[in-house]
N, C-alpha and C positions, 0 to 999 in steps of 0.2 A: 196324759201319758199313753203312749201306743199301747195295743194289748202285746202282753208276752203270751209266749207257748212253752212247754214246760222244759224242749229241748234247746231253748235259749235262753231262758231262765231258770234253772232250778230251784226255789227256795220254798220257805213253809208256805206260802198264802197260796201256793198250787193249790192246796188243798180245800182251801177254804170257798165258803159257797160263794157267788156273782153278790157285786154290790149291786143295792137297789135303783135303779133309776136316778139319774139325778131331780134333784129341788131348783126351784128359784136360786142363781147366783148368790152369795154372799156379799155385801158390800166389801171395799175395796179394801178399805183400813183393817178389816176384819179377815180378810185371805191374806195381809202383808203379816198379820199378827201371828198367824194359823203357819204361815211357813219360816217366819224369821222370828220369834216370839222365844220358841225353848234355846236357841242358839243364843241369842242377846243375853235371855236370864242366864246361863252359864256360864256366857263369856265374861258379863261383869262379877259372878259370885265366884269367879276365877280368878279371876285379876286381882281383887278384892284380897282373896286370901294370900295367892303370893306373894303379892306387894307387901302386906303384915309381917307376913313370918319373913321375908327377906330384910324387910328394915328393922326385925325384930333383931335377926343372926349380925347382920351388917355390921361395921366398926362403927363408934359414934364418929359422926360427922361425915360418914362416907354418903354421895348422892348417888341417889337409885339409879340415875343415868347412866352413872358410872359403873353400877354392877349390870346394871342391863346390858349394856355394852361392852361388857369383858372379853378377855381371850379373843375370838376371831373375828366378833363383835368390832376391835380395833381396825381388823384388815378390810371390812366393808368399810369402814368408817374414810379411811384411806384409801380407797378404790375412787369412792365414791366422789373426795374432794379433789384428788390427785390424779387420776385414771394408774393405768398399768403401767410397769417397767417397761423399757424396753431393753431387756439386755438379762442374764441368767447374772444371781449374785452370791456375792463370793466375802467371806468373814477375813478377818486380818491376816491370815497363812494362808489364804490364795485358796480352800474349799469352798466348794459349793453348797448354796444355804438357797432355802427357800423362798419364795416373797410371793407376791399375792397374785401373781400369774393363776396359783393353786385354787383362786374361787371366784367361780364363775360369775355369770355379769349382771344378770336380771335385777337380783335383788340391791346391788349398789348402783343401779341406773334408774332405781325406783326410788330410793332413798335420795338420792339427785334432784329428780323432779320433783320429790316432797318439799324437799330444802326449797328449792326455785321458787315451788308455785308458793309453799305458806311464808317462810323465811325464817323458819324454827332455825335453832344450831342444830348443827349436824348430827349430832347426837341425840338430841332429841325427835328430828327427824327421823332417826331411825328406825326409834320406838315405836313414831305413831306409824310409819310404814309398818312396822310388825304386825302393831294390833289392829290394821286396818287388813290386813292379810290374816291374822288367827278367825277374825268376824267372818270373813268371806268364809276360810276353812269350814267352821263350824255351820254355819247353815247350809252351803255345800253336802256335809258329810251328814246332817241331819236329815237332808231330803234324800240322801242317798240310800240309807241304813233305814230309812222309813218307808220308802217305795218298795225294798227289799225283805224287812219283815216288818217291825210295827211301829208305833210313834213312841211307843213305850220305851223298846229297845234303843234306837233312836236316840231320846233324848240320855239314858243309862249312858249308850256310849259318848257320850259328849259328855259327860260327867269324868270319865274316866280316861279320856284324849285331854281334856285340857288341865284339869285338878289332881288324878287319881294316879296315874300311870310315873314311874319315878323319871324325872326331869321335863317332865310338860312344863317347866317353868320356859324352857328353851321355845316354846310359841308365841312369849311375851316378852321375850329379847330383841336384840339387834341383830337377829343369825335370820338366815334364810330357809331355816325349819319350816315356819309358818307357811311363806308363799310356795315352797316345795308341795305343802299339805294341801293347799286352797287349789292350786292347779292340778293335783292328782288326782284330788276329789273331786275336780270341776272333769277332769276328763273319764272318768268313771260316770258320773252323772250322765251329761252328752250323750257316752257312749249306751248308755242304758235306755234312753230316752230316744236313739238313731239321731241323734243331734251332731251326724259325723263331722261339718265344718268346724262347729264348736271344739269338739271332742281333739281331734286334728290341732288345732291352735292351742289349746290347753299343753297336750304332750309334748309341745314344738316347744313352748317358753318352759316347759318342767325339765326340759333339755337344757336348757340356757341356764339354770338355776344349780340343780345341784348335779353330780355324776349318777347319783340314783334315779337320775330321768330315765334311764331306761327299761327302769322297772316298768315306770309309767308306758312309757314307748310297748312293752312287751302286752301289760294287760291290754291298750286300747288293739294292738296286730290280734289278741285273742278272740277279743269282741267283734271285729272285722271277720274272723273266721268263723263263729257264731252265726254273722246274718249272714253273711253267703251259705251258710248249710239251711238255713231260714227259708232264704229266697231260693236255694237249688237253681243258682244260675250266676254268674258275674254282674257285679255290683259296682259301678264308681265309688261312689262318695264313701263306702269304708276304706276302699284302697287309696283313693287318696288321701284321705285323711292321716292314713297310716304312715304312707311316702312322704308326708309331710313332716309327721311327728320324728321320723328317723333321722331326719337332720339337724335336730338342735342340739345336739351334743358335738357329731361329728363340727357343726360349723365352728364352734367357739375353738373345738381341739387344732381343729386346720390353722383356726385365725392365731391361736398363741405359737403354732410351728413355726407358721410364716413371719414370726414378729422377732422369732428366736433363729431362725434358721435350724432348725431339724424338725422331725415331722413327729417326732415321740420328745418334745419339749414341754409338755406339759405334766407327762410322768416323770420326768428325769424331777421337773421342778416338784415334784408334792413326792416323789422322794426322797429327796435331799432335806427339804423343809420336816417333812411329818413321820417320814420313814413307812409310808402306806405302800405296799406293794400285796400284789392277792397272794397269798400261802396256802390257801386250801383249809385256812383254820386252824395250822398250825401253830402261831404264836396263844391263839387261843386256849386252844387243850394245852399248852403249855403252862396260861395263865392260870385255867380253872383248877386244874391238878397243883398245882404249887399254891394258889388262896386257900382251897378249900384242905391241903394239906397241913397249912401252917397257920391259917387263919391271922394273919398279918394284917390286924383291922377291919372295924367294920364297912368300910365301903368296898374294899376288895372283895369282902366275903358276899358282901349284898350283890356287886353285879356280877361275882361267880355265879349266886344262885340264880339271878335274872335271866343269864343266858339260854338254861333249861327250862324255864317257864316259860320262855317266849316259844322254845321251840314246842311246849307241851300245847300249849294254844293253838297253835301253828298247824299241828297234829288235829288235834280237835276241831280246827276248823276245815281242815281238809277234810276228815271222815264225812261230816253232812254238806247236806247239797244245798253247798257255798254256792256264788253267781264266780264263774271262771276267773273275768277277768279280775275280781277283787282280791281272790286268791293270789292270783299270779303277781297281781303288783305286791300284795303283804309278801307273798313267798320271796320275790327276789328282795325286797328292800332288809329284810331279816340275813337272807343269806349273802348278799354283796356286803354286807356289817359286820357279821361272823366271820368270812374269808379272808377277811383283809388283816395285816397285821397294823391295824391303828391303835392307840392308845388306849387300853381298857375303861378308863376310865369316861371316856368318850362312846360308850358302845351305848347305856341308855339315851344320849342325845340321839343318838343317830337311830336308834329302833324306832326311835316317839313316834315317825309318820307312819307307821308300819300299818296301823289299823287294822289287819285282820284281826292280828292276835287281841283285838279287844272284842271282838265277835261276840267267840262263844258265853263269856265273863259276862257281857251286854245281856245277851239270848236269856241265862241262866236268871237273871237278876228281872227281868220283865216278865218273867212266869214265879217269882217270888211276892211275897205279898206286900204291899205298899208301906207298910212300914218296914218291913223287912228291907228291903229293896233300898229308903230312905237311909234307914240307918249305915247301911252296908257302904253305898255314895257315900256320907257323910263322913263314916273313920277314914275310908280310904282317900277321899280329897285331902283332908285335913296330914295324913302320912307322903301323900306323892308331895304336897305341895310345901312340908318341909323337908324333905329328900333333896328336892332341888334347890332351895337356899341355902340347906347345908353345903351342895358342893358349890357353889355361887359364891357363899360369904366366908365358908370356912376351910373349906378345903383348898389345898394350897396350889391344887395343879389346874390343868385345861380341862374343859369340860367339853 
């Protein structure tokens, strides 16, 4: 890893004294273990448990395939076999209704090739696309949160990204959560690393995947402004990286205008389908004041409370000195979620990739003492990862 300086890095190991010299290499098997080792053990002690409690909650005789691929889970599925509409659709009185224009392309072109190359059903291709995208995530964001502060924290938060956090179940589905995460975390790595080509192509296809690419887009322009105060002088390979990253969003929105004929075809469509338009968080405070007023059940009440939490983390991870761009991507992905009038219900799937907000929770928990630390992982896996089967197998709406 390049050396940082404290004004393009901020974080704790500023302080700490120079590592010693290096030693003889380590064999190979044993540096593959050393960086993808707490990731793998996670990701199966993850899987492992959702999979339990989900087939635990599930109807008898329902196939896990088939909860893994619920709700939107259907409309990759359909992309993926079918490609897109061509044309805006319309219910039996002649309105406007949604269709799958509304989700982007990466993730069901991935799922494609899955099917191709192995020749699973579609559905089950799905899955293995997911989990073959949570695996990248997770050692991704293990090398990332461990370059940044320690191996400890590190592995904490990957405890708490794929088991702990309510709806991490949604990184072992058929939704494009996962590879949203895997490339976010891939272009934050890059970026940290001045790995700007990489960095650049990450953002481009996190563009292609979900509307929250831009988050991503925004932290890697951050990290771009970074080295150029670095170098104190004009730099290619951030700026283009960056010009790069800016058009994978804009490309897919241009390609569905032109397929539709208007050039705002794409929001007319995931309006009419989802009823998502930005409000400013108005339907929100609408929500949270009317759950937490009437207490109208426990999951309305729970992702009342969740919305404060995440902005309380949010908060706390802004006060210390966070790395910018990791900020900047948690901050928007939090606030393009909040702003929008989507589905409440839907508001923990969509924070999952957020990451900051698991920070300071990580930070807190790796200066605890190892059992402490253990046990603390352990309740909280065991609560996020039936939170998510409960609304997977029991609860009756979209997640």
């Amino acid at each position: 890893m390049p050396p940082t300086t404290p004004a393009a890095l901020p974080h704790p190991r500023s302080t700490r004294p120079a590592a010693p010299a290096p030693g003889p290499r380590a064999p190979l098997p044993l540096r593959a273990w050393h960086a993808a080792g707490p990731a793998l053990g996670v990701y199966a002690g993850a899987l492992a448990l959702h999979l339990w409690l989900l087939d635990a909650l599930a109807r008898p005789g329902t196939p896990l395939t088939d909860r893994l691929t619920a709700w939107d889970g259907k409309h990759f599925l359909e992309i993926a076999a079918d490609g897109y509409p061509t044309a805006f659709s319309h219910d039996a009185a002649g309105a406007l209704t949604g269709n799958n224009l509304a989700f982007f392309p990466l993730y069901p072109m991935l799922v494609r090739l899955v099917h191709g190359l192995t020749g699973l059903e579609p559905a089950l291709a799905s899955v293995v696309t997911a989990q073959l995208a949570t695996l990248a995530a997770l050692v991704l964001v293990h090398r990332l949160v461990e370059g940044l502060y320690s191996r400890t924290a590190a592995t904490a938060a990957l405890v708490l990204l794929a088991a702990a956090q309510p709806m991490s179940l949604v990184f072992f589905m058929g939704y494009s959560e996962s590879l949203f995460l895997a490339l976010a975390a891939g272009t934050l790595l890059a970026a940290h690393r001045r790995a700007w080509t990489s960095a650049g192509l990450c953002a481009f296809l996190a563009g292609l995947t979900r509307p929250a690419g831009v988050a991503v887009v925004a932290a890697l322009a951050v990290a771009a402004l970074l080295e150029l105060r670095r170098e104190r002088r004009w730099s290619a390979p951030p700026l283009l990286a960056t010009a790069l990253a800016c058009t994978g969003t804009p490309l897919y929105l241009c390609w569905v205008g032109a397929r539709l004929g208007t050039a705002d075809a794409w929001f007319t469509v995931q309006g009419a389908g989802w009823g998502t338009r930005w409000d400013w968080g108005t339907s929100l405070w609408t929500f949270l004041t009317g759950a937490l007023a009437r207490g109208d059940g426990w999951v309305p009440v729970s992702v009342a409370l969740l919305v404060p939490a995440h902005l309380l983390a949010l908060g706390l991870a802004a006060r210390r000195t966070t790395w910018p761009p990791l900020l900047v991507y948690g901050a928007l992905v939090v606030v393009l979620t909040l702003g929008q009038s989507n589905y409440y219900h839907s508001k923990p799937r969509l924070l999952a990739p957020a990451l900051i907000v698991l920070v300071p929770i990580a930070l807190a928990l790796a200066r605890a003492r190892t059992s402490t630390r253990i046990a603390v992982l352990a309740a909280a896996a065991l609560f996020g990862c039936w939170y998510g089967a409960h609304l997977l197998a029991v609860w009756p709406y979209a997640i």
